[in-house]
MOPAC internal coordinates of N, CA, C and O (Angstrom, degrees):
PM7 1SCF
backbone

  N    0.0000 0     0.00 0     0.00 0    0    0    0
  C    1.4542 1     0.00 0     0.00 0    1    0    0
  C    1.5236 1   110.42 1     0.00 0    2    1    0
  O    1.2310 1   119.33 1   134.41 1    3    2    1
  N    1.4542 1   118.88 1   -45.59 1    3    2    1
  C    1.7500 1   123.37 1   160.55 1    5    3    2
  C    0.9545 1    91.56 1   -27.00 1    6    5    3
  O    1.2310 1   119.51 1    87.33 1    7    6    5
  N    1.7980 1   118.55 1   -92.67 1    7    6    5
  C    1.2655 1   119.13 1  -152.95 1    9    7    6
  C    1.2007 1   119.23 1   -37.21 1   10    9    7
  O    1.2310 1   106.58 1   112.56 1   11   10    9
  N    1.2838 1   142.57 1   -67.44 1   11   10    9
  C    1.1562 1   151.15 1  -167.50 1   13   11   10
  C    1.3981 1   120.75 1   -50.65 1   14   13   11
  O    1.2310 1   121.25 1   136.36 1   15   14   13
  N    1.4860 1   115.21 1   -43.64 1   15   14   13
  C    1.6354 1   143.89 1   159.32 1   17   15   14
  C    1.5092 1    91.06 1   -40.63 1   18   17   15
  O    1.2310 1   108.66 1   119.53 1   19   18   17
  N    1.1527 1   138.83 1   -60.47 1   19   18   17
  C    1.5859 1   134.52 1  -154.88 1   21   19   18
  C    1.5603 1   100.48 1  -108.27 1   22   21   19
  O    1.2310 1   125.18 1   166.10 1   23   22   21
  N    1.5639 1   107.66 1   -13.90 1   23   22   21
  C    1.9041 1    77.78 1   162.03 1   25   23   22
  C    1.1672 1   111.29 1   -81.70 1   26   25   23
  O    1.2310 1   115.71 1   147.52 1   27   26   25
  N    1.3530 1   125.75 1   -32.48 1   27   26   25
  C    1.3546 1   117.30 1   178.76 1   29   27   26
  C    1.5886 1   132.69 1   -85.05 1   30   29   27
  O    1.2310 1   134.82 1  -169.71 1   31   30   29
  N    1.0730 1    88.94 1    10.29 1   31   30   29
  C    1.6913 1   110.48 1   151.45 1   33   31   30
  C    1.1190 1   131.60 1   -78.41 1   34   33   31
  O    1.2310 1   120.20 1   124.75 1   35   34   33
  N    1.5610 1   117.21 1   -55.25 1   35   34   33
  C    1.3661 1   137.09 1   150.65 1   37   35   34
  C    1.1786 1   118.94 1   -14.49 1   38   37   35
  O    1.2310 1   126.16 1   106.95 1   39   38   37
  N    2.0954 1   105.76 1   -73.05 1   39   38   37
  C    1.3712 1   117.78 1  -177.32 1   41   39   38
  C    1.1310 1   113.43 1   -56.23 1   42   41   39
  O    1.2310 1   112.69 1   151.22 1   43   42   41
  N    1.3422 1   131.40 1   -28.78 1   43   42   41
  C    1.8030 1   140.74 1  -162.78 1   45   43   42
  C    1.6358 1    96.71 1   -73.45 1   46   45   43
  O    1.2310 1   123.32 1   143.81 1   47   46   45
  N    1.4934 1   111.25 1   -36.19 1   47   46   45
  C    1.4179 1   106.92 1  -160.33 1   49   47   46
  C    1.8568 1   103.78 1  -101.85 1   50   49   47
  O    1.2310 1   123.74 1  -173.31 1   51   50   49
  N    1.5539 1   110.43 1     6.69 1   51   50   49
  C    1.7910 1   113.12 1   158.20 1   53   51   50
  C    1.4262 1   104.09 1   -86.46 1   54   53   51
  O    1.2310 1   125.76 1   -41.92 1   55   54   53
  N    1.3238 1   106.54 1   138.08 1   55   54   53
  C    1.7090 1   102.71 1   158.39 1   57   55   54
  C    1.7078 1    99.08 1  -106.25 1   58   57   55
  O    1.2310 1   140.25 1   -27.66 1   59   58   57
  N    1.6175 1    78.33 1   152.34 1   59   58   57
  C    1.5327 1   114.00 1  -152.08 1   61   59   58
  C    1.8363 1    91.35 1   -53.90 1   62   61   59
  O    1.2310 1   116.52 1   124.29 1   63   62   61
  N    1.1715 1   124.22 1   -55.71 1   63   62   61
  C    1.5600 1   137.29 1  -157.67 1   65   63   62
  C    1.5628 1    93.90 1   -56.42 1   66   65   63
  O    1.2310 1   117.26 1   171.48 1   67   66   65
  N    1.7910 1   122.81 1    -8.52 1   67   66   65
  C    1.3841 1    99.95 1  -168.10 1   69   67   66
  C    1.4899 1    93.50 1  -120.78 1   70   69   67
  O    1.2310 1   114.55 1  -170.26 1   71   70   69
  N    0.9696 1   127.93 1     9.74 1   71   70   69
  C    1.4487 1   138.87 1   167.98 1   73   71   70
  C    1.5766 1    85.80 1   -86.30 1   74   73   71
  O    1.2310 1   113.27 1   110.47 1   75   74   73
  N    1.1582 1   130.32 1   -69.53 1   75   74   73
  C    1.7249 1   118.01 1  -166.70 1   77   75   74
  C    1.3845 1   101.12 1   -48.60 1   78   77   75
  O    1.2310 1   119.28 1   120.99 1   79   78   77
  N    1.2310 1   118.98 1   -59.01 1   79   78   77
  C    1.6523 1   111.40 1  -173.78 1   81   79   78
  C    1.2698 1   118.21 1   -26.54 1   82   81   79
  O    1.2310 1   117.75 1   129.35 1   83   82   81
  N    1.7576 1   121.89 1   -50.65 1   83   82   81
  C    1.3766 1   118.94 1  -179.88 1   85   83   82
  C    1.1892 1   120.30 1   -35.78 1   86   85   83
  O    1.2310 1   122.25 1   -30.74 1   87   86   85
  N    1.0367 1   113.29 1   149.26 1   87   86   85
  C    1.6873 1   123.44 1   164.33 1   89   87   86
  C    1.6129 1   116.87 1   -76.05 1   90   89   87
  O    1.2310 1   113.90 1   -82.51 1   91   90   89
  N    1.1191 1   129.15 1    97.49 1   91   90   89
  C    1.6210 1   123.46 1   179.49 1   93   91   90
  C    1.3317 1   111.92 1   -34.89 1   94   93   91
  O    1.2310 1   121.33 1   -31.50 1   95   94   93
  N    1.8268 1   115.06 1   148.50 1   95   94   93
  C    1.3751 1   113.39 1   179.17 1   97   95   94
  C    1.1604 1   130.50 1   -81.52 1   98   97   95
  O    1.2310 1   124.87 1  -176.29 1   99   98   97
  N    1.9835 1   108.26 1     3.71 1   99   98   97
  C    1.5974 1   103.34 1   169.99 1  101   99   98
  C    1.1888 1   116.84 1  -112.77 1  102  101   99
  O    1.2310 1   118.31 1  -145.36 1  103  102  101
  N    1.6533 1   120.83 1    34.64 1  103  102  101
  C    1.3723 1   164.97 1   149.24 1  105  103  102
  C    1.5486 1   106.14 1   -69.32 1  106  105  103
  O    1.2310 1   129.22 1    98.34 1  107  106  105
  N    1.4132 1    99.85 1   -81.66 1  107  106  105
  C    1.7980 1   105.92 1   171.69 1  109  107  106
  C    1.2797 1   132.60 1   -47.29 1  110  109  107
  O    1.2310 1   129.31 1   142.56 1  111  110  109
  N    1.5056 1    99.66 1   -37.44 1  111  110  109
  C    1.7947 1   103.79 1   176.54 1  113  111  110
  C    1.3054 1   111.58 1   -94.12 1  114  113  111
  O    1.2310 1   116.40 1   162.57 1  115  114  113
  N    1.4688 1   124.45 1   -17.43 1  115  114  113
  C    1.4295 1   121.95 1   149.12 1  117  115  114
  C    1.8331 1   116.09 1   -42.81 1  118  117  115
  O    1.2310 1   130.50 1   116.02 1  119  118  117
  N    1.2338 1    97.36 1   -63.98 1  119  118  117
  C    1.5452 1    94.79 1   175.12 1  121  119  118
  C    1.3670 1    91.94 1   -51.63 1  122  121  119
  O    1.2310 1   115.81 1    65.24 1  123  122  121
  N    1.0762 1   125.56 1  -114.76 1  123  122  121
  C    1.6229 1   140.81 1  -162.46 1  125  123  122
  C    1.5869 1   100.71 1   -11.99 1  126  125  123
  O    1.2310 1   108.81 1   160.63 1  127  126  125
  N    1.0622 1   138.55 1   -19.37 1  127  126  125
  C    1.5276 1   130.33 1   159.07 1  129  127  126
  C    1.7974 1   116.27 1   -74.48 1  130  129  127
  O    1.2310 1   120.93 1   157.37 1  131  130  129
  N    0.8531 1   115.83 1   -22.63 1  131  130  129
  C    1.5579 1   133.43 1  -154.50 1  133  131  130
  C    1.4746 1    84.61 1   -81.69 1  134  133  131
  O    1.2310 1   128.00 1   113.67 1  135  134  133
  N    1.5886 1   102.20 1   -66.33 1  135  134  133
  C    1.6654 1   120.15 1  -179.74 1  137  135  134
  C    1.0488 1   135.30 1   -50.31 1  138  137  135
  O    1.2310 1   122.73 1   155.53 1  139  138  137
  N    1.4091 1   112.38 1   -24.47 1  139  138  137
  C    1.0738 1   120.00 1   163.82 1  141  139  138
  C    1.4523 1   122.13 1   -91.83 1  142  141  139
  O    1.2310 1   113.87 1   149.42 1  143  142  141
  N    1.1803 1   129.20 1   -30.58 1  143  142  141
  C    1.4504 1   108.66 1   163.71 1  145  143  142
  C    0.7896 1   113.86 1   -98.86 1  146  145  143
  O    1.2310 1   106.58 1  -148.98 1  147  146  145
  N    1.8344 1   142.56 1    31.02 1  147  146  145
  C    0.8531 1   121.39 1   120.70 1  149  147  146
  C    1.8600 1   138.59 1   -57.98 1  150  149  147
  O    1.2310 1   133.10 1   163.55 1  151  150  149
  N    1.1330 1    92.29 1   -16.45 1  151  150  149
  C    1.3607 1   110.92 1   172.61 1  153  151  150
  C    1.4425 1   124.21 1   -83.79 1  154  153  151
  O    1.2310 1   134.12 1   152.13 1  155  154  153
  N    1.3356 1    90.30 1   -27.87 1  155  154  153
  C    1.7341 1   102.99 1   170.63 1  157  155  154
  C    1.3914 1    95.74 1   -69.70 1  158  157  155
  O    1.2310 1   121.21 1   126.14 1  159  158  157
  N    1.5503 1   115.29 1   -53.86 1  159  158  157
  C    1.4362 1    91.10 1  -161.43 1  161  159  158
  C    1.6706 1   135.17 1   -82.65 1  162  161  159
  O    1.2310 1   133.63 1  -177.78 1  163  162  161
  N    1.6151 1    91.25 1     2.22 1  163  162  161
  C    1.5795 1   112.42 1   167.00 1  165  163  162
  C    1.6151 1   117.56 1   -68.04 1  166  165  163
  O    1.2310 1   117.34 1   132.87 1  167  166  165
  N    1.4446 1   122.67 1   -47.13 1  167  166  165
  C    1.4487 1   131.97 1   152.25 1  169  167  166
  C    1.4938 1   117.37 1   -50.18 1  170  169  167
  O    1.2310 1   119.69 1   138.03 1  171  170  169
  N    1.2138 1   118.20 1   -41.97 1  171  170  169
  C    1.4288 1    93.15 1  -176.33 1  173  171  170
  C    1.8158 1   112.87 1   -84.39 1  174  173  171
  O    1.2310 1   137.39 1   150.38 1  175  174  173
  N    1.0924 1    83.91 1   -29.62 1  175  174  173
  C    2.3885 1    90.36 1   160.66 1  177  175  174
  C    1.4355 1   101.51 1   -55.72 1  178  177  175
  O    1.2310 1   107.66 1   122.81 1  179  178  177
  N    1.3105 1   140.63 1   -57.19 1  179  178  177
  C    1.3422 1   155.09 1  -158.34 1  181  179  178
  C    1.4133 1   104.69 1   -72.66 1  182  181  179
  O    1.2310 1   113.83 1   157.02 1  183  182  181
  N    1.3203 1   129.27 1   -22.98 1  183  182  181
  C    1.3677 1   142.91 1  -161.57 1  185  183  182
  C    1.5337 1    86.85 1  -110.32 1  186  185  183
  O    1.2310 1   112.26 1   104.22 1  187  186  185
  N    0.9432 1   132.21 1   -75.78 1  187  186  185
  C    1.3100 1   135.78 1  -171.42 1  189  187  186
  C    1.2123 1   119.83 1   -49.91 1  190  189  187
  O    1.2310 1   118.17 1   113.95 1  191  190  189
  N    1.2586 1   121.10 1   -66.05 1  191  190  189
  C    1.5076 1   107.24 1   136.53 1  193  191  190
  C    1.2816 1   150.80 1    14.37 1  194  193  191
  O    1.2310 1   131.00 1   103.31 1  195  194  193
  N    1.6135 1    96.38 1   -76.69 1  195  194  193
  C    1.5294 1   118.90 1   167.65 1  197  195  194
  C    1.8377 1   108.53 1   -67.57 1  198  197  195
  O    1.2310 1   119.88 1   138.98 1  199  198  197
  N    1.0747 1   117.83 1   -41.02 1  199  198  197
  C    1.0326 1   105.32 1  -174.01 1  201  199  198
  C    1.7964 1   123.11 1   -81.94 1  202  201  199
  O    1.2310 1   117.69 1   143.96 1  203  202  201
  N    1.7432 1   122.01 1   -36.04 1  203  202  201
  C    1.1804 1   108.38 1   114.78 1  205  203  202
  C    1.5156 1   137.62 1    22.92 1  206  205  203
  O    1.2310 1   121.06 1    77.81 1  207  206  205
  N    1.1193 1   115.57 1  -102.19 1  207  206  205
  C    1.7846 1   140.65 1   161.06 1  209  207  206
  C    1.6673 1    95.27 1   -32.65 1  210  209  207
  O    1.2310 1   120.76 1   104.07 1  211  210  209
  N    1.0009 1   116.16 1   -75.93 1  211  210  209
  C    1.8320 1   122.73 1  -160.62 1  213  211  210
  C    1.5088 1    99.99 1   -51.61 1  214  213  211
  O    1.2310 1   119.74 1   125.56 1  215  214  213
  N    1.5846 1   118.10 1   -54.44 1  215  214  213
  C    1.5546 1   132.41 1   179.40 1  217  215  214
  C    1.8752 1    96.85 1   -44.91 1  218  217  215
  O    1.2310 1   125.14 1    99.01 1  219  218  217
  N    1.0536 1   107.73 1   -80.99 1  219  218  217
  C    1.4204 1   113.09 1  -179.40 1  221  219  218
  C    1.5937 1   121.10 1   -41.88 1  222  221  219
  O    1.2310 1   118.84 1   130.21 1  223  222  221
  N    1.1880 1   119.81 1   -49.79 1  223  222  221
  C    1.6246 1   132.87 1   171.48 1  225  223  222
  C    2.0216 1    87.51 1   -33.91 1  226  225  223
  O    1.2310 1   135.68 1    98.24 1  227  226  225
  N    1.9530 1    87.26 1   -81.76 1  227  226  225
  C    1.5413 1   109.37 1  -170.28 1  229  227  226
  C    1.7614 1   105.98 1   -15.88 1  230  229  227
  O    1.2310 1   122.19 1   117.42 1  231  230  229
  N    1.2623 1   113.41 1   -62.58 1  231  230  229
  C    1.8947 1   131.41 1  -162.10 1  233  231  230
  C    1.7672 1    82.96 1   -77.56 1  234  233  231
  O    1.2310 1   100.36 1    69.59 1  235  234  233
  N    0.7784 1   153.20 1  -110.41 1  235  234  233
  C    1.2800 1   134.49 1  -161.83 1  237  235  234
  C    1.4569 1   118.26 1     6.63 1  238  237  235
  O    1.2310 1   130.47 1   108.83 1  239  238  237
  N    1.7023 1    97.41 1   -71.17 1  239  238  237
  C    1.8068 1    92.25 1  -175.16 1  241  239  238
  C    0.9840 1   119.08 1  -110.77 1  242  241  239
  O    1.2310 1   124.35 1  -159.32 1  243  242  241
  N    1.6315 1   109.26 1    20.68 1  243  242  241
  C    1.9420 1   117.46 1   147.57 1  245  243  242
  C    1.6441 1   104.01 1   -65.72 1  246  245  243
  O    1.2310 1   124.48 1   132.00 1  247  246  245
  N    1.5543 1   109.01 1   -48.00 1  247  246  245
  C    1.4679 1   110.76 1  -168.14 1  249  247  246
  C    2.0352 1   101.89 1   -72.01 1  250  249  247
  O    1.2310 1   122.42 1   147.63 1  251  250  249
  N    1.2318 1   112.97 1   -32.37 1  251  250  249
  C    1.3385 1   102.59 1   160.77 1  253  251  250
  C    1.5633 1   160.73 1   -26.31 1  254  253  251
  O    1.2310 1   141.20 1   104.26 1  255  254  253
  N    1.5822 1    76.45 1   -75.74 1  255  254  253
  C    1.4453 1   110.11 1   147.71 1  257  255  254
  C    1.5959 1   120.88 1   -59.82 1  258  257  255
  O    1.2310 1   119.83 1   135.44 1  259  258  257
  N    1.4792 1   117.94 1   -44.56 1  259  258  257
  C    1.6305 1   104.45 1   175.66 1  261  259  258
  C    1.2211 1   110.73 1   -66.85 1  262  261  259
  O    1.2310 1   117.16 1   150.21 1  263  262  261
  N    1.5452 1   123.01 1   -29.79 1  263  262  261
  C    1.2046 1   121.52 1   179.07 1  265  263  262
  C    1.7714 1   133.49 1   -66.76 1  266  265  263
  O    1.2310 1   129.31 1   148.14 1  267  266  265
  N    1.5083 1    99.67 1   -31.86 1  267  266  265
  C    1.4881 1   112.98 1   148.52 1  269  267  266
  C    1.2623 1   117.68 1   -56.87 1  270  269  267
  O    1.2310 1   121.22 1   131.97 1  271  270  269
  N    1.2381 1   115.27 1   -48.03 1  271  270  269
  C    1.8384 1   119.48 1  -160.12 1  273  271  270
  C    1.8829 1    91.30 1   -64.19 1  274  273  271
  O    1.2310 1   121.50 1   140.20 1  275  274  273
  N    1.2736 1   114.74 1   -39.80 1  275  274  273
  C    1.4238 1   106.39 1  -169.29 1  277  275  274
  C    1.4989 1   114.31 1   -85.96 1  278  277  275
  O    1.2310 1   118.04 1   169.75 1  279  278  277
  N    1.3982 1   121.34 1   -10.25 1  279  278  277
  C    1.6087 1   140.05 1  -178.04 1  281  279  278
  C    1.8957 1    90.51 1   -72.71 1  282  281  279
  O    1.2310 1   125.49 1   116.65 1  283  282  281
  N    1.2820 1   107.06 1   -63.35 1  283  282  281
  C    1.3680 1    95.25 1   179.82 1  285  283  282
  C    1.6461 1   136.41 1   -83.29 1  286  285  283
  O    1.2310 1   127.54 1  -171.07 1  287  286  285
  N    1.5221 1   103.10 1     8.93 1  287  286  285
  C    1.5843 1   106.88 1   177.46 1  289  287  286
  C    1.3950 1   104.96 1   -99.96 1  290  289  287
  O    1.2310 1   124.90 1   148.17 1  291  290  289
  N    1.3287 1   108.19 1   -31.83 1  291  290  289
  C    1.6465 1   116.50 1  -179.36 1  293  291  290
  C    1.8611 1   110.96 1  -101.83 1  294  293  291
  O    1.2310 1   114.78 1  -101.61 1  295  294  293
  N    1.1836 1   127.49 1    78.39 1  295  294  293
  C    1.1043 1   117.20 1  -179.78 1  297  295  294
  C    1.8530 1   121.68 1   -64.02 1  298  297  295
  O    1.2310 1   122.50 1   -32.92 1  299  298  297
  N    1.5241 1   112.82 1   147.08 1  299  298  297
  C    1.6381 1    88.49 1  -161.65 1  301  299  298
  C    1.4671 1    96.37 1   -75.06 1  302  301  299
  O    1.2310 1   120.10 1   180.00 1  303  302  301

């Protein structure tokens, strides 16, 4: 019964025009959805990316290495 006594006290002491002002909360979590995959989709570019990089590194000193392997089977 407290409780209730002082929420509705609370409410008595908001005016109404500043309760509209708020932004609704399926406003906020709209944003906060947006934001987040935008973020998702920055990691998975960032990931891809990276992996990219590793592929390429890899063929460098795959082609290295074959290139040694054949330096010493074929002497000039």
């Amino acid at each position: 019964m407290v409780a209730a006594a002082y929420a509705k006290d609370l409410l008595c002491r908001i005016a109404p025009n500043r309760v509209e002002a708020e932004k609704k909360i399926g406003d906020i979590l709209s944003g906060l959805q947006e934001v987040a995959e935008e973020h998702r989709d920055i990691a998975t570019e960032q990931l891809q990316a990276q992996e990219d990089l590793a592929k390429e590194r890899l063929s460098k000193e795959e082609q290295k290495c074959h290139y040694v392997n054949e330096s010493m089977a074929c002497p000039p």
